[in-house]
C-alpha positions as CSV (number, residue, x, y, z in Angstrom):
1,X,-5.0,157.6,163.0
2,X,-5.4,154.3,161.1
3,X,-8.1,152.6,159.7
4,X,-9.7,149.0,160.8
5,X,-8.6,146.1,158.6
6,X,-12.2,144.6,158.5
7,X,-15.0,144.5,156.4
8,X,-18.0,144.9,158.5
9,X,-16.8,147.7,161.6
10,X,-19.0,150.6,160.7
11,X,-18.3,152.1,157.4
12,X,-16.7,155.5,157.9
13,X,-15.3,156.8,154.0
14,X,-15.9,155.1,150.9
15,X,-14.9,155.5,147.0
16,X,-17.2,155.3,144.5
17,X,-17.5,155.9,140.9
18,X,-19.7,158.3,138.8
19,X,-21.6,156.0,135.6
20,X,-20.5,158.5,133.6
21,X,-16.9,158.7,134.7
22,X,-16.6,155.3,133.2
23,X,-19.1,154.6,130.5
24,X,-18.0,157.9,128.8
25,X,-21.4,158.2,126.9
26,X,-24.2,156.2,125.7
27,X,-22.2,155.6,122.3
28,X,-19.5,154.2,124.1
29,X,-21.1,152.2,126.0
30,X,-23.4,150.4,123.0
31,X,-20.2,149.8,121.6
32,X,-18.5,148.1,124.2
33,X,-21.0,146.0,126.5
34,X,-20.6,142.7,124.7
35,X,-17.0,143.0,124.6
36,X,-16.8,143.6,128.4
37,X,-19.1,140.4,129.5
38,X,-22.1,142.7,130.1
39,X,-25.4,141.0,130.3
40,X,-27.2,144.0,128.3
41,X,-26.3,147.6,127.4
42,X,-26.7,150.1,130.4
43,X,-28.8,153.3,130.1
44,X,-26.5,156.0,130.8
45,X,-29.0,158.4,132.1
46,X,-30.8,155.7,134.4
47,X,-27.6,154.4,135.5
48,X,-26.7,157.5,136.5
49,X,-30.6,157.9,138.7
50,X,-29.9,154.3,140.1
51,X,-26.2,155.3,141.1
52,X,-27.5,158.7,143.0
53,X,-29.6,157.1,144.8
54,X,-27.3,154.5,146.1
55,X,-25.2,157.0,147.5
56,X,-27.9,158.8,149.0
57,X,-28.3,155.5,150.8
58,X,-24.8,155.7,151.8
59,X,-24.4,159.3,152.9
60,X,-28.4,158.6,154.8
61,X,-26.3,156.1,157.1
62,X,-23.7,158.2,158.1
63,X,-20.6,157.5,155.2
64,X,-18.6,160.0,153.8
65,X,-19.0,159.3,149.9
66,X,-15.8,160.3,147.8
67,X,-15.7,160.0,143.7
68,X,-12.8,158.4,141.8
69,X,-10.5,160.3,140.5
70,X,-12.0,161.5,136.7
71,X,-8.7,162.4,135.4
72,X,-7.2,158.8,134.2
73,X,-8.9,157.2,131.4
74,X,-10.9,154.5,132.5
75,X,-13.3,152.0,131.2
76,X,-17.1,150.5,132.2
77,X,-15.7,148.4,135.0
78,X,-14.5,151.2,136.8
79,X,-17.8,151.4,138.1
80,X,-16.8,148.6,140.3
81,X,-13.9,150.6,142.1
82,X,-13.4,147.4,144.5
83,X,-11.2,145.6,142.4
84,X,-8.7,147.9,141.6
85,X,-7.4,148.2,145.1
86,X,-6.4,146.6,148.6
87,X,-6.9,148.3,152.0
88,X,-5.1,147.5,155.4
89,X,-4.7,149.5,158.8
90,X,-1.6,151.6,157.0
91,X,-3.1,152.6,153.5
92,X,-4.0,151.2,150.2
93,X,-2.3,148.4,148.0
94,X,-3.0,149.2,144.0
95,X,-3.6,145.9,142.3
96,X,-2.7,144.7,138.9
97,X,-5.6,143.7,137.4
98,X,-6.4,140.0,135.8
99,X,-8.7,141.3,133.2
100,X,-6.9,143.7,130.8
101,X,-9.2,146.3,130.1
102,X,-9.1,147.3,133.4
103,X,-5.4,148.2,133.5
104,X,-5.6,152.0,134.6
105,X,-7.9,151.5,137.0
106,X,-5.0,150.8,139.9
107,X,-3.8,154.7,138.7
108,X,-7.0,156.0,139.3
109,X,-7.2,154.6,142.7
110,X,-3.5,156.3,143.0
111,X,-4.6,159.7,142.4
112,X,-7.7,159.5,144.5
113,X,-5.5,158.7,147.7
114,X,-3.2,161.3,147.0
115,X,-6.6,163.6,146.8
116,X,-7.7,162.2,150.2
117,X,-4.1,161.7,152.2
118,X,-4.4,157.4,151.9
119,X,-0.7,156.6,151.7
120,X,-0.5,154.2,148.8
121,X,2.0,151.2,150.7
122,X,2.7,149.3,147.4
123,X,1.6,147.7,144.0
124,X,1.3,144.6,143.0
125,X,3.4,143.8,139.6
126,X,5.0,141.9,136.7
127,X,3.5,138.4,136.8
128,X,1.2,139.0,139.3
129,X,-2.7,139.2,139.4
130,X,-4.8,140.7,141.9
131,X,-8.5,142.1,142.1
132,X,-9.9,143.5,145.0
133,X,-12.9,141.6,144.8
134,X,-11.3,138.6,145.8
135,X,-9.8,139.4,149.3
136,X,-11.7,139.9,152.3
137,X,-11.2,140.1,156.0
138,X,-12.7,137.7,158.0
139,X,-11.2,139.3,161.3
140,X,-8.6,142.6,161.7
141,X,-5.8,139.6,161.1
142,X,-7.1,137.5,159.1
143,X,-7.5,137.7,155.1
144,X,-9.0,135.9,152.6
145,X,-8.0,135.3,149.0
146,X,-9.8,133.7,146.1
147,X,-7.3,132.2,143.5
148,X,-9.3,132.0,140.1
149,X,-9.0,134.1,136.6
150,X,-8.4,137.3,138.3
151,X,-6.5,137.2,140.5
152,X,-3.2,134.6,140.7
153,X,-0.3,132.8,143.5
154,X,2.0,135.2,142.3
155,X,-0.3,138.3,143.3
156,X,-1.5,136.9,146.8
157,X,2.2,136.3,147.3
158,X,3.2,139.9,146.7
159,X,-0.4,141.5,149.0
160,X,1.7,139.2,151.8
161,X,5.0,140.5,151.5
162,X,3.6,144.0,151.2
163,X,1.2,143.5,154.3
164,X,3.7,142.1,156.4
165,X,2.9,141.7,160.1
166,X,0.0,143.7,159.5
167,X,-1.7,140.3,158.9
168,X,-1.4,136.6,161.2
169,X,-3.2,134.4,158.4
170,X,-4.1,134.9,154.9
171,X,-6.4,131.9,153.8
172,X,-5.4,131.1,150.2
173,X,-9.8,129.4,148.4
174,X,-9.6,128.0,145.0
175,X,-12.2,129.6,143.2
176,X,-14.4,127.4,140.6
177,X,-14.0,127.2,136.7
178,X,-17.9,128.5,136.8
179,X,-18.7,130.3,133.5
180,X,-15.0,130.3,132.5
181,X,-12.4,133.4,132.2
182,X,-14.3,135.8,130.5
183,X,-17.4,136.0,133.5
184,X,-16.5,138.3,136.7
185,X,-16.5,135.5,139.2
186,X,-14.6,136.3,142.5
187,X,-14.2,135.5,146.3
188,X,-17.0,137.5,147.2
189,X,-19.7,136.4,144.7
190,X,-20.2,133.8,147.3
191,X,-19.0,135.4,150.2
192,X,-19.8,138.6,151.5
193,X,-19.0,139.6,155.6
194,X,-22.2,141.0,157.1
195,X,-20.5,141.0,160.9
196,X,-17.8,139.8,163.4
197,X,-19.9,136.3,163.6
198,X,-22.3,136.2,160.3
199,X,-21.2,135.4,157.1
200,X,-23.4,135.3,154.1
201,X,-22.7,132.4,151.6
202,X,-23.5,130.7,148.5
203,X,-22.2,127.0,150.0
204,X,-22.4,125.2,147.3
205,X,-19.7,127.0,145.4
206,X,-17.7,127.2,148.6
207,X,-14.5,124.7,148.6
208,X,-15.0,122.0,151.9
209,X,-12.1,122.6,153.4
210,X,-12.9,126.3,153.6
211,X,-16.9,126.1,154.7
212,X,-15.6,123.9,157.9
213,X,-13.0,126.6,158.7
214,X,-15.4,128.8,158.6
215,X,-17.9,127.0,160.9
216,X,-14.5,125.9,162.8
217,X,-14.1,129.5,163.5
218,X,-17.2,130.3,164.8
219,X,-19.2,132.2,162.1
220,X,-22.9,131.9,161.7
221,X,-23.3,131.2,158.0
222,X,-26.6,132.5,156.2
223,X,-26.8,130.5,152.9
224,X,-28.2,132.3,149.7
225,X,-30.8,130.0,147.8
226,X,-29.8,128.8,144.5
227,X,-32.3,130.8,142.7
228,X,-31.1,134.2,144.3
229,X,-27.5,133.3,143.4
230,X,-27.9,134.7,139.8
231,X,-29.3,138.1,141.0
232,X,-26.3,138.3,143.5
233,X,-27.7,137.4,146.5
234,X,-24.3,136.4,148.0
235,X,-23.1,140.1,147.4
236,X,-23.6,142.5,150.1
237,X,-22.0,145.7,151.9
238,X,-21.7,145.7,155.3
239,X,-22.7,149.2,156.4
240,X,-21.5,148.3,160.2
241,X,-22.1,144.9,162.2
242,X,-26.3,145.7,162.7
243,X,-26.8,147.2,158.5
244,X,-25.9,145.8,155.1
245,X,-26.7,146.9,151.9
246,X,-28.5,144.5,149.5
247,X,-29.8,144.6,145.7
248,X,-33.4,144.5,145.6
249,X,-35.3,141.4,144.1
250,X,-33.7,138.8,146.6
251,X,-36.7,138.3,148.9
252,X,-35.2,135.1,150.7
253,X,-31.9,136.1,151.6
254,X,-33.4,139.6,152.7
255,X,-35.2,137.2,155.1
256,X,-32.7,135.4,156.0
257,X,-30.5,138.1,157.1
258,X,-32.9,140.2,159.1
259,X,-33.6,136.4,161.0
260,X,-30.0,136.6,161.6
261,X,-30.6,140.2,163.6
262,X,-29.2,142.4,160.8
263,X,-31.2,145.3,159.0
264,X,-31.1,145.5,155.5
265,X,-30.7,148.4,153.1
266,X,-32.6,147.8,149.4
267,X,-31.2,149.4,146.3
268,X,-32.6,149.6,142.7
269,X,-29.6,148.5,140.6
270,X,-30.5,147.1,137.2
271,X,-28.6,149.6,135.5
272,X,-25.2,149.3,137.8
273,X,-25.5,146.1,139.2
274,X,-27.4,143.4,137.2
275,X,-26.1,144.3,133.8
276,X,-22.7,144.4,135.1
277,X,-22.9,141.3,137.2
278,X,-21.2,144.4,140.7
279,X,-23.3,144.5,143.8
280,X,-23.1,146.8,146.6
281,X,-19.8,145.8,147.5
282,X,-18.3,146.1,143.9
283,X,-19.8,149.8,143.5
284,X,-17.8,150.4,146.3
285,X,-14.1,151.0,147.7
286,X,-14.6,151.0,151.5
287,X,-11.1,153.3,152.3
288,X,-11.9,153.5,156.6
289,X,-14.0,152.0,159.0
290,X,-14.7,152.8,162.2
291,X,-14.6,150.1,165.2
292,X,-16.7,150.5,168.8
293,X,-14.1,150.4,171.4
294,X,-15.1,147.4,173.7
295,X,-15.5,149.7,176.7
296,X,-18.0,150.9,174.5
297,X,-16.9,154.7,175.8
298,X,-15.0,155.1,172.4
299,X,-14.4,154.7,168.8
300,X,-10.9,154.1,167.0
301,X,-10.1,153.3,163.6
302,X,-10.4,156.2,161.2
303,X,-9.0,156.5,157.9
304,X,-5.0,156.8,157.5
């Protein structure tokens, strides 16, 4: 059976990765924060508390939680298993990552599918760049791609050829210069699905042309105040259409989305999310979701 190319049809399997799969130890990690872009040095041990608990939220609404594979050598942005790869209806595409250090990552992912049966349809290479955290679905044939520093023409090119007539449209959005190419900016730090109609936004990093095809399309946008967009207001995980996840200490997009009609989950996430500049949806690697049949008498859409 195949999974649902969306990001917001009930969440049925994710990947996630153990803090100390890649921080390696507290030494490690006080030796390599600054070098990575971090905002402060994580504490192992409370990273690891914070990071239970999050999938406790998880497995408490029904998803079936799955670690990354500990046998490749990875680094701290592993924690962020998004990036590293791409999934449609048919299986996974590995990425080739734009920042360096994050190189094996993709090979992780690799043996992780083979663990759970994901056929692996392709990878993205040579010249090409691509991040996970820069595509997104907007419908089950529809994909959207931020071009910035991680992720390139070249490597949106090649996630076309390999998707095929899996997808009608890919949407090709400029992303900004904003703190330059060694911050983590991508498509979905200002742009994060919460369901088929609702889209949460930061609009005024959003390129014109692409906030009027959204509206143009039909989406409800909720708009992340300025002063929330720093503690990653704009990133959250669609659990299914009526549930997202959110990281605590964003009060007025909390209220913004429950005015739009969906609930929302709060984590505690200093230690994995705000040091790291990942929120919900960069701790995870959705692999299936699960879409209500319109009948309404059935489900379809679980993992490959």
């Amino acid at each position: 059976m195949l999974t649902v190319q969306s990001d917001v049809a009930s969440l049925h399997r994710v990947v996630v990765c153990r803090p100390g799969d890649a921080f390696g130890s507290q030494a490690e990690v006080d030796r390599s924060w600054r070098r990575l872009g971090y905002v402060g040095a994580p504490d192992l041990e409370a990273a690891e508390s914070e990071h239970d608990a999050f999938v406790g939220l998880l497995r408490g609404a029904g998803v079936d939680v799955h670690y990354l594979d500990a046998s490749i050598p990875v680094g701290m942005d592993a924690l962020y298993p998004r990036d590293a790869s791409v999934i449609c209806r048919d299986g996974a595409v590995l990425c080739r990552m734009g920042k360096e250090s994050r190189m094996t990552e993709p090979e992780a992912h690799a043996a992780t599918y083979a663990t759970l049966g994901v056929p692996v349809l392709g990878n993205i290479r040579g010249d090409g760049r691509l991040e996970g955290g820069d595509v997104a679905w907007l419908d089950e044939r529809t994909l959207v791609a931020g071009l910035g520093y991680r992720t390139n023409p070249e490597g949106v090119r090649q996630l076309r050829d390999l998707l095929g007539d899996r997808i009608e449209t890919l949407i090709e959005v400029p992303l900004p210069h904003w703190r330059g190419p060694g911050d983590v900016f991508h498509l979905m730090s200002m742009l994060s699905p919460l369901s088929e109609s609702v889209l949460l936004v930061y609009s005024p990093l959003l390129p014109v042309f692409f906030r009027r095809e959204l509206l143009e399309r039909g989406f409800q946008l909720v708009e992340v105040p300025e002063e929330e967009f720093e503690t990653m207001g704009a990133n959250a995980l669609a659990v299914n259409p009526e549930r997202c996840m959110l990281l605590a200490g964003n009060p007025r997009t909390r209220g913004r989305i429950e005015r739009s009609g969906i609930e929302v989950l709060e984590y505690e996430g200093r230690q994995i999310s705000t040091l790291g500049s990942g929120g919900p949806t960069c701790l995870t690697r959705p692999v299936s979701r699960l879409a209500v049949d319109s009948d309404k008498q059935g489900r379809k859409g679980v993992s490959p």
